[in-house]
DSSP file (Angstrom, degrees, kcal/mol; ACC not computed):
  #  RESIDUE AA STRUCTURE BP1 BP2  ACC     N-H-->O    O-->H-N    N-H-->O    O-->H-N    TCO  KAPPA ALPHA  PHI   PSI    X-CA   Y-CA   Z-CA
    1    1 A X              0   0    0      0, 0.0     2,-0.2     0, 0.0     3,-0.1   0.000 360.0 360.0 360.0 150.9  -36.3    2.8   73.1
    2    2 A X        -     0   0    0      1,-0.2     3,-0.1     2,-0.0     0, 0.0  -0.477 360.0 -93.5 -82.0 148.1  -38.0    0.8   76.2
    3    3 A X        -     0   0    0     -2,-0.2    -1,-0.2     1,-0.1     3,-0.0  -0.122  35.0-150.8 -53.7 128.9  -38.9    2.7   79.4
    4    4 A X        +     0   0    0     -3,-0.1     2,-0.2     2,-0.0    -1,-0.1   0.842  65.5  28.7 -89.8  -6.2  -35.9    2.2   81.4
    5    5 A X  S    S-     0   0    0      1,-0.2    73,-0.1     2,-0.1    71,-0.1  -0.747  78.0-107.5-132.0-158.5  -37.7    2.3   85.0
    6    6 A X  S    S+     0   0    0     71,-0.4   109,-1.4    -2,-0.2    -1,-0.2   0.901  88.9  62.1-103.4 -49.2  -40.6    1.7   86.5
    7    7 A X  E     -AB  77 114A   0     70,-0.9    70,-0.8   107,-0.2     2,-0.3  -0.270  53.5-165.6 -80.9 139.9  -42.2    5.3   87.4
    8    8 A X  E     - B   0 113A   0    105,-3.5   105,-1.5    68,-0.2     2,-0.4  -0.961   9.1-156.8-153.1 129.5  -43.4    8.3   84.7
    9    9 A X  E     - B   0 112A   0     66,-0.4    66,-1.3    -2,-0.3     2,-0.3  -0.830   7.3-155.2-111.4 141.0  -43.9   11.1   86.0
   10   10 A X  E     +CB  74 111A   0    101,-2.5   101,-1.2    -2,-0.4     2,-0.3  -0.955  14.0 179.7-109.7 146.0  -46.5   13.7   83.9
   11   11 A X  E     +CB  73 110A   0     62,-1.9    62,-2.8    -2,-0.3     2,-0.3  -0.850  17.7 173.0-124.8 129.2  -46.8   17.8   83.9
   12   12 A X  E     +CB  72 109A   0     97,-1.2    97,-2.8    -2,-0.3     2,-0.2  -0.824   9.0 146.6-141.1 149.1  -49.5   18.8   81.6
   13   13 A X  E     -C   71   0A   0     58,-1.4    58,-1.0    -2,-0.3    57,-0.6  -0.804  38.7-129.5-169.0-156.9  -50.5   22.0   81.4
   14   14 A X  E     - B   0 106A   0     92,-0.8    92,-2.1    55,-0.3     2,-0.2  -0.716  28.4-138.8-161.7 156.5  -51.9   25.0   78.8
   15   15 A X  E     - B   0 105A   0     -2,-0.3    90,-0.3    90,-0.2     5,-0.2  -0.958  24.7 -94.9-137.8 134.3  -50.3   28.3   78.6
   16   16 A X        -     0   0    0     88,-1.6     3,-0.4    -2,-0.2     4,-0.3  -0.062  56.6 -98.1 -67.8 118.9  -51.9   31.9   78.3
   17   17 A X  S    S+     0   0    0      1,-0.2    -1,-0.2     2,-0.2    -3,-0.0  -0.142 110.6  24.8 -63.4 150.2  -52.0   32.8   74.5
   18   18 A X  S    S+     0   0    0     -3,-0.1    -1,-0.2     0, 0.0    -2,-0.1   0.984 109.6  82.0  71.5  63.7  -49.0   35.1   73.4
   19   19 A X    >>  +     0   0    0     -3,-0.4     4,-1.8    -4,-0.1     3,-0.6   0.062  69.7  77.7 -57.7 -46.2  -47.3   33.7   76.2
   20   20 A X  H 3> S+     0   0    0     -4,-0.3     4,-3.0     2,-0.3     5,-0.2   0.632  75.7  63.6 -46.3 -35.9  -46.2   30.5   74.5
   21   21 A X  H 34 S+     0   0    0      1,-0.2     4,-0.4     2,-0.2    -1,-0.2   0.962 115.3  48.6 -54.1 -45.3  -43.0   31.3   72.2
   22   22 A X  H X> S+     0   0    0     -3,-0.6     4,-2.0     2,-0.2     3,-1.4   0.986 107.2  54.3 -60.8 -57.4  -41.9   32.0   76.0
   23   23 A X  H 3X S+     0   0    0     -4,-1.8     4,-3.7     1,-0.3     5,-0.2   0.903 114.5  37.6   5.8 -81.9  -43.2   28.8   77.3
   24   24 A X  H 3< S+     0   0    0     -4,-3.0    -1,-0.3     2,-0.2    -2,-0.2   0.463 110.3  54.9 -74.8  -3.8  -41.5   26.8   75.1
   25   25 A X  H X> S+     0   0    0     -3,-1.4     3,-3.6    -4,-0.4     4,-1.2   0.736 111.4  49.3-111.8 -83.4  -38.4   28.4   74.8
   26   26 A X  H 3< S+     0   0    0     -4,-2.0     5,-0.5     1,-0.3     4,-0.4   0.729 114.3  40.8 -37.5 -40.9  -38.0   28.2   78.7
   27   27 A X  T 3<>S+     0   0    0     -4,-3.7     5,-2.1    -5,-0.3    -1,-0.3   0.841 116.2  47.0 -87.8  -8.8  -38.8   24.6   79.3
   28   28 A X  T <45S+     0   0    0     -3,-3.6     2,-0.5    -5,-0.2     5,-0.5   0.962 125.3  31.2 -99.6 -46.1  -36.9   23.3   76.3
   29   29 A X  T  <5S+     0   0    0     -4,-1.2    -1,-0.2    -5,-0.1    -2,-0.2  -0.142 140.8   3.9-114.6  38.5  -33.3   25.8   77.3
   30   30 A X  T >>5S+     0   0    0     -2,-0.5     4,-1.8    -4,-0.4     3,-0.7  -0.337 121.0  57.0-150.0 -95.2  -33.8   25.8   81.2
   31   31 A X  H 3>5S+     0   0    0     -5,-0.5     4,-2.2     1,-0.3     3,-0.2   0.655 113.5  33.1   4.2 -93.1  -36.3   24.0   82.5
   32   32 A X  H 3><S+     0   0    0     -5,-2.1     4,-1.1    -6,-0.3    -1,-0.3   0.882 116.6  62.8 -62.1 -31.5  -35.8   20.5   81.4
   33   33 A X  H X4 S+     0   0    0     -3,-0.7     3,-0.5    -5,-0.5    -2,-0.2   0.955 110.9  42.1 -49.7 -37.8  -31.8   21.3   81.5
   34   34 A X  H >< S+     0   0    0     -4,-1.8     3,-0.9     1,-0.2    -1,-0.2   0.807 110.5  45.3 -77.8 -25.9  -32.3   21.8   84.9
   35   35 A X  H 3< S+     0   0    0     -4,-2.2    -1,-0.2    -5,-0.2    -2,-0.2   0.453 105.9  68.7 -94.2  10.5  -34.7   19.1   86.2
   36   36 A X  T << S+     0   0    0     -4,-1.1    -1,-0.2    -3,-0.5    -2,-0.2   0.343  97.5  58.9 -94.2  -2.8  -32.2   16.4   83.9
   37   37 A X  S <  S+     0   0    0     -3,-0.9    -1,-0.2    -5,-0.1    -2,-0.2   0.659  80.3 105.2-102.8  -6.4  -29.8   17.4   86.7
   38   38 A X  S >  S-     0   0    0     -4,-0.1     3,-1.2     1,-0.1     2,-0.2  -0.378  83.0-108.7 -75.1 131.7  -32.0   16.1   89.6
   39   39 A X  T 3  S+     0   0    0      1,-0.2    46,-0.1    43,-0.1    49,-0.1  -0.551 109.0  30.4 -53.0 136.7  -30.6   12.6   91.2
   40   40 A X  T 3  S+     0   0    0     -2,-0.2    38,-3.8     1,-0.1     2,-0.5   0.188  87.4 119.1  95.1   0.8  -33.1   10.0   90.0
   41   41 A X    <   +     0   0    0     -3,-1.2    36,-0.2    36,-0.2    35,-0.1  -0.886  27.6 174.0 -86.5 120.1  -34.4   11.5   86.3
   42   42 A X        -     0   0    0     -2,-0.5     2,-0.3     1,-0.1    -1,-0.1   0.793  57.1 -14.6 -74.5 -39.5  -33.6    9.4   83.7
   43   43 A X        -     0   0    0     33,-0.2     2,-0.4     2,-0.0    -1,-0.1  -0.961  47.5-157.7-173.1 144.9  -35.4   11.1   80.8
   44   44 A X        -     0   0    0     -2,-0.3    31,-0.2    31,-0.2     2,-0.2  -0.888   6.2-170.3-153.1 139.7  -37.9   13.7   79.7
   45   45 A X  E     -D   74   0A   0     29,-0.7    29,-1.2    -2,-0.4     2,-0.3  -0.652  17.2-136.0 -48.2 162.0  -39.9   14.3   76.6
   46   46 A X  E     -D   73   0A   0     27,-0.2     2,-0.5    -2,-0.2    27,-0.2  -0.984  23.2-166.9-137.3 106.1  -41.9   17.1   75.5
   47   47 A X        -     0   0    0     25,-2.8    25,-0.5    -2,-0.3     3,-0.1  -0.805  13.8-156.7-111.4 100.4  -45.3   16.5   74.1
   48   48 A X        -     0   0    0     -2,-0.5     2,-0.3    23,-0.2    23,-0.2  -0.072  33.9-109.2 -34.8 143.3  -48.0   18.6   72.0
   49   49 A X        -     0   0    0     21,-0.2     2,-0.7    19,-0.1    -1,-0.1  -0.568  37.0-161.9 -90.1 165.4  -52.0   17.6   72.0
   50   50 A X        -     0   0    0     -2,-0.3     2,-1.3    -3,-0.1    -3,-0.0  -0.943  25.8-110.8-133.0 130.2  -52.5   16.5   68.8
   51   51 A X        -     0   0    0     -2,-0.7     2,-0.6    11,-0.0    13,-0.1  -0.282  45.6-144.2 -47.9 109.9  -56.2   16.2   67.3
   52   52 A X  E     -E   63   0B   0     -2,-1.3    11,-2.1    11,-0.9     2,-0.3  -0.713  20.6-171.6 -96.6 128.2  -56.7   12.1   67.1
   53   53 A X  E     +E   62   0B   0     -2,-0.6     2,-0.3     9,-0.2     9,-0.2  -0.840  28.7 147.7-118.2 143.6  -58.7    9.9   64.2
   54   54 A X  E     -E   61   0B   0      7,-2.0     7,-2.3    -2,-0.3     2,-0.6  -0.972  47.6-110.5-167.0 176.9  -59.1    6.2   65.0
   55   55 A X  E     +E   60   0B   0     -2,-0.3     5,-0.3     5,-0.2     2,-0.3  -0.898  32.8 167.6-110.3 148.8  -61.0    3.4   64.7
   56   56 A X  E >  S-E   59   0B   0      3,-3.8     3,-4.9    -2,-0.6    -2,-0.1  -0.891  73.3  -2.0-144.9 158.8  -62.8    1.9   67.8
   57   57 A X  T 3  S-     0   0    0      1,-0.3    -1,-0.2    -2,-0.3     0, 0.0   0.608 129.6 -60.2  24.1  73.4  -65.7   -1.0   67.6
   58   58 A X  T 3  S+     0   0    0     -3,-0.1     2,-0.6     1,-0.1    -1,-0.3   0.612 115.6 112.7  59.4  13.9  -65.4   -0.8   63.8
   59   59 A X  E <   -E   56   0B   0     -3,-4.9    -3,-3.8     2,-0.0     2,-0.4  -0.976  67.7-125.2-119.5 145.3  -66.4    3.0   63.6
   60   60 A X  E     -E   55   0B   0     -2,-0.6     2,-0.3    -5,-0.3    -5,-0.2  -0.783  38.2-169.3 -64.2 117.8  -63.6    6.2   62.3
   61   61 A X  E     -E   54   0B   0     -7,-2.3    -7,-2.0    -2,-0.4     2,-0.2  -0.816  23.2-149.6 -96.9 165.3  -63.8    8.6   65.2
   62   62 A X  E     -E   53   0B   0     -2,-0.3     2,-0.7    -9,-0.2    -9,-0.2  -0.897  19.7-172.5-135.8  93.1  -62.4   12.2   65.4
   63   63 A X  E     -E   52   0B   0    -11,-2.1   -11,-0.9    -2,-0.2    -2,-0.0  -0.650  15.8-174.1 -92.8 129.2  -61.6   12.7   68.9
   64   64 A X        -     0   0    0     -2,-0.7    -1,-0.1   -13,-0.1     4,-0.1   0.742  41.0-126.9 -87.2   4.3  -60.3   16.7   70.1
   65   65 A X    >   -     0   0    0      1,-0.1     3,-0.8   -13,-0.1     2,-0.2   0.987  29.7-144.7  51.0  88.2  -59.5   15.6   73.7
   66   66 A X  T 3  S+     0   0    0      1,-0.2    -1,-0.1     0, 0.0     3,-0.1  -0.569  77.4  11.9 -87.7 139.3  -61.6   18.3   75.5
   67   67 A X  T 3  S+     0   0    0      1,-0.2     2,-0.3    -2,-0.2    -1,-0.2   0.358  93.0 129.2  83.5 -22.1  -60.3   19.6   78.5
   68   68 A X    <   -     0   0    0     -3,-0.8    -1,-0.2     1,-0.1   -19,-0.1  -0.555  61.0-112.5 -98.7 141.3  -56.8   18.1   78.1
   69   69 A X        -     0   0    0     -2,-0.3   -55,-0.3     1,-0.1    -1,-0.1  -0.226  24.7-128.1 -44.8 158.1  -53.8   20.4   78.5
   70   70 A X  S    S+     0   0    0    -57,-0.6     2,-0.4     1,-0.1   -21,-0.2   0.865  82.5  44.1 -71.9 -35.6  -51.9   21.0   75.6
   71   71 A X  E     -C   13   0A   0    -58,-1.0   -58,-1.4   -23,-0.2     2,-0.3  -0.784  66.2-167.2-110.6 158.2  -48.7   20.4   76.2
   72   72 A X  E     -C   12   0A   0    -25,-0.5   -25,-2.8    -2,-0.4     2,-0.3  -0.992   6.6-166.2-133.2 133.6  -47.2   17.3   78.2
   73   73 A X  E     -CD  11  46A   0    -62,-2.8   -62,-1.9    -2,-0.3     2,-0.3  -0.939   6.7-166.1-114.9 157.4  -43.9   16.3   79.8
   74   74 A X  E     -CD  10  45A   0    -29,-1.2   -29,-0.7    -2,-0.3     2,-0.3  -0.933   5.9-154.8-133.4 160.3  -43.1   13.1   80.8
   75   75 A X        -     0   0    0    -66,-1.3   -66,-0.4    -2,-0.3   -31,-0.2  -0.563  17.0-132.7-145.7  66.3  -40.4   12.4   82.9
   76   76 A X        -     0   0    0     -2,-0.3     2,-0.3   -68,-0.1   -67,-0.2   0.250  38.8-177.6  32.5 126.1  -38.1    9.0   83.4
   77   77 A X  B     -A    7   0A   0    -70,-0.8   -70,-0.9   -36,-0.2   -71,-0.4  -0.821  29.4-152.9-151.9 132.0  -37.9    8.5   87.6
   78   78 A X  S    S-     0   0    0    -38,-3.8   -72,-0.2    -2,-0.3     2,-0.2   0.731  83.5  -8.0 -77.9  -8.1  -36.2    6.1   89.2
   79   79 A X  S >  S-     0   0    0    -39,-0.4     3,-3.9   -73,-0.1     4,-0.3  -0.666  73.0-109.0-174.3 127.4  -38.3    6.1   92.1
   80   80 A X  T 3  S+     0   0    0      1,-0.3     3,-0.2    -3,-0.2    -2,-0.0   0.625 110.8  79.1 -52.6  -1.1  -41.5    8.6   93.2
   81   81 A X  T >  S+     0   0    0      1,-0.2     3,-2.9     2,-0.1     4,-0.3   0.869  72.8  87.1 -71.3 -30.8  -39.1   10.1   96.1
   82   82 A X  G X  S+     0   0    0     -3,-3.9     3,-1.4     1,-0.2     6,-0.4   0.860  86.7  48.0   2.5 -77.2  -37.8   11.9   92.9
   83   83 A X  G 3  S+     0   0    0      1,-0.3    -1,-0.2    -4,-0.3    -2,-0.1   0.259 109.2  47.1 -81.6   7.7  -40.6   14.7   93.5
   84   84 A X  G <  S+     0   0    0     -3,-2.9    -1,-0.3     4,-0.0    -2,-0.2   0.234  88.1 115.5-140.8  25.1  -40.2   15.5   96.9
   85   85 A X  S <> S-     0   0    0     -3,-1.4     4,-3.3    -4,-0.3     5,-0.2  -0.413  72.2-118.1 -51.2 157.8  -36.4   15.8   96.9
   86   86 A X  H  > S+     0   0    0      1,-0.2     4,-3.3     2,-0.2    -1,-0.1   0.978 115.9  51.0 -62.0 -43.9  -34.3   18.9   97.6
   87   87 A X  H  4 S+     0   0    0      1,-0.2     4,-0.5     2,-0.2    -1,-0.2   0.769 107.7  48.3 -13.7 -69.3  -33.1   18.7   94.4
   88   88 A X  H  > S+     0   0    0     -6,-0.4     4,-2.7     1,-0.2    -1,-0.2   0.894 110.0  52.5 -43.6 -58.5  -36.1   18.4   92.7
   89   89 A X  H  X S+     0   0    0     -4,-3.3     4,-1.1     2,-0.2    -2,-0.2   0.782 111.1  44.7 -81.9 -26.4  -37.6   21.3   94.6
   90   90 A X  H >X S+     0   0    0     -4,-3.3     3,-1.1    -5,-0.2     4,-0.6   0.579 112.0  57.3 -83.5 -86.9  -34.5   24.0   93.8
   91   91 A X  H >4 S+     0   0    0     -4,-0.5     3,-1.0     1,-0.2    -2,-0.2   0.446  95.8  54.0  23.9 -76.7  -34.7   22.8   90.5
   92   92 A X  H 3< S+     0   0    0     -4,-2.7    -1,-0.2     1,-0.2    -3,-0.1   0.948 120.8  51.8 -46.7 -49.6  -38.8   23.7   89.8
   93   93 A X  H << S+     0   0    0     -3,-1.1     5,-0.3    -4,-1.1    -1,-0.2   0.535  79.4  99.1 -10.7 -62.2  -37.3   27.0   91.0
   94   94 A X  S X< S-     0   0    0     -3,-1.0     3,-0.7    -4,-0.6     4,-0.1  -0.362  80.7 -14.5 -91.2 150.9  -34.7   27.9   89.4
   95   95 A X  G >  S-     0   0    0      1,-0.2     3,-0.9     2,-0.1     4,-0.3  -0.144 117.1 -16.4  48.7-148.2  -34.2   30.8   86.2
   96   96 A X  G 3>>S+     0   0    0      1,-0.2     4,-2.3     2,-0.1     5,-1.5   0.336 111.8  85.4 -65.6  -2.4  -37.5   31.9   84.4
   97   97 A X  G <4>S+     0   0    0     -3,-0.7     5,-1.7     3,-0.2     6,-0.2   0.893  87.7  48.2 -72.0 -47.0  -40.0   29.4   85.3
   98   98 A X  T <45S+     0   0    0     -3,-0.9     5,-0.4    -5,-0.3    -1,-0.2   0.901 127.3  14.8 -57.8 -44.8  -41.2   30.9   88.6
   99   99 A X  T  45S+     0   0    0     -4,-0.3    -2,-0.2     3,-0.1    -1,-0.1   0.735 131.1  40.1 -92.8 -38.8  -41.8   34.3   87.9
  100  100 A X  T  <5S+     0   0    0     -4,-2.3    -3,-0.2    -5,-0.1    -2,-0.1   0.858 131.8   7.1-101.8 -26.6  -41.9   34.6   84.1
  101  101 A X  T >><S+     0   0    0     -5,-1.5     3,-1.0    -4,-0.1     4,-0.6   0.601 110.1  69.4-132.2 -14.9  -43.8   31.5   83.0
  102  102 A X  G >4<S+     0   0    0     -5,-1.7     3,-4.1    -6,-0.5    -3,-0.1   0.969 102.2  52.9 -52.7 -66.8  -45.5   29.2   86.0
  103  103 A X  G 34 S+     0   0    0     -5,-0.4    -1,-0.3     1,-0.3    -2,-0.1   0.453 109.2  49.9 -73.9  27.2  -48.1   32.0   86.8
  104  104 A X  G <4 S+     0   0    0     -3,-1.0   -88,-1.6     2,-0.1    -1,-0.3   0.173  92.8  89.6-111.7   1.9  -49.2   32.0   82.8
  105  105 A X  E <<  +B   15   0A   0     -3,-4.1     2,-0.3    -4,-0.6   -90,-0.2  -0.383  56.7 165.3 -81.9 165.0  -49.6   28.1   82.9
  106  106 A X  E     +B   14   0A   0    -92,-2.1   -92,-0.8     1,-0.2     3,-0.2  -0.823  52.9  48.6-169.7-165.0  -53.5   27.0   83.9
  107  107 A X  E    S+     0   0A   0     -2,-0.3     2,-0.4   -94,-0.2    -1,-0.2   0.854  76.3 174.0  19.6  69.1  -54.9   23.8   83.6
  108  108 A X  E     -     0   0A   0     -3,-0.1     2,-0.4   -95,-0.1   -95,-0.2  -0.444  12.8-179.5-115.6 161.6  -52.4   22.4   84.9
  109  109 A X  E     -B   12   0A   0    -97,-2.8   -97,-1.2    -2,-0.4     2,-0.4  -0.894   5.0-167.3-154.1 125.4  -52.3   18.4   85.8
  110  110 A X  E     +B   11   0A   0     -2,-0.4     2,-0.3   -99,-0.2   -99,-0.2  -0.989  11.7 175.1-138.3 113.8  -49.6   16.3   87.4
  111  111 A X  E     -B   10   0A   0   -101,-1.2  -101,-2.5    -2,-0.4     2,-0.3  -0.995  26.5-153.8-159.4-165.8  -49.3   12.7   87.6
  112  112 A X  E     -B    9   0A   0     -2,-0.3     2,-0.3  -103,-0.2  -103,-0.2  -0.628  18.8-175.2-117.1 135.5  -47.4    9.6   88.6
  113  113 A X  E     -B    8   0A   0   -105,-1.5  -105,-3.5    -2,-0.3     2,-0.5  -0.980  11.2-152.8-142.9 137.2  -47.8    6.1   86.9
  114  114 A X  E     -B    7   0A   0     -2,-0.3  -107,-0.2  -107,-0.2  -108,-0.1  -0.808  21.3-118.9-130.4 112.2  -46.3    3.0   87.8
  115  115 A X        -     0   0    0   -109,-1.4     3,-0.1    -2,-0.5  -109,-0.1   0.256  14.5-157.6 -23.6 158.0  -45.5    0.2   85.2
  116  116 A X  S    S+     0   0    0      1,-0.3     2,-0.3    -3,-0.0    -1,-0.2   0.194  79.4  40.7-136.6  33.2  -47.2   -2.7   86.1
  117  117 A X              0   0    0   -111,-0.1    -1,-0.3     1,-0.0     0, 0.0  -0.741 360.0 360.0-123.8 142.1  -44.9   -5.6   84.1
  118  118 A X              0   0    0     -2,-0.3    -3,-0.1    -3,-0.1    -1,-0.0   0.669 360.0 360.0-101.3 360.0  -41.7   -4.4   84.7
């Protein structure tokens, strides 16, 4: 399916081992329920780092993406005012995320991309 706006928004992040089962179980049965209720998100996905093989300039590489969080959401927004609504901001808030699984996140990396054909 096509990107239906113009803005995607990313949270990348890595999570403290034996922490994760928690992680993941909060952002997929809170988390993302909650920020799907915010005026102006269209969409979220939930992404994994994946080891990558490809070919560039006629050579096989095996890249391990050093440095990159592991996990990714990406987030549908109809416009970057999105992220600094009230909405938004009880939202990030709200159930287990603040207390039980935010301070066990690190790396953590957030940003905002804007199509450029729309």
């Amino acid at each position: 399916m096509p990107f239906q706006t113009t803005y995607l928004f990313s949270a990348a992040m890595d999570v403290e081992p034996g922490k994760e089962a928690l992680f993941n179980e909060v952002y997929d049965t809170e988390h993302v329920p909650l920020l799907l209720r915010v005026p102006g998100i269209l969409s979220v996905a939930r992404f994994q780092t994946q080891e990558l093989t490809m070919i560039i300039g006629g050579q096989r590489k095996t890249i391990l993406g050093e440095n990159e969080p592991t996990y990714n959401a990406l987030y549908e927004l109809e416009s970057p005012e999105v992220l600094t609504s009230d909405a938004w901001a009880k939202a990030v808030d709200q159930g287990r995320w603040p207390d039980q699984v935010r301070p066990f996140t690190k790396n953590r990396r957030h940003v905002l991309y804007r199509r450029l054909v729309p």
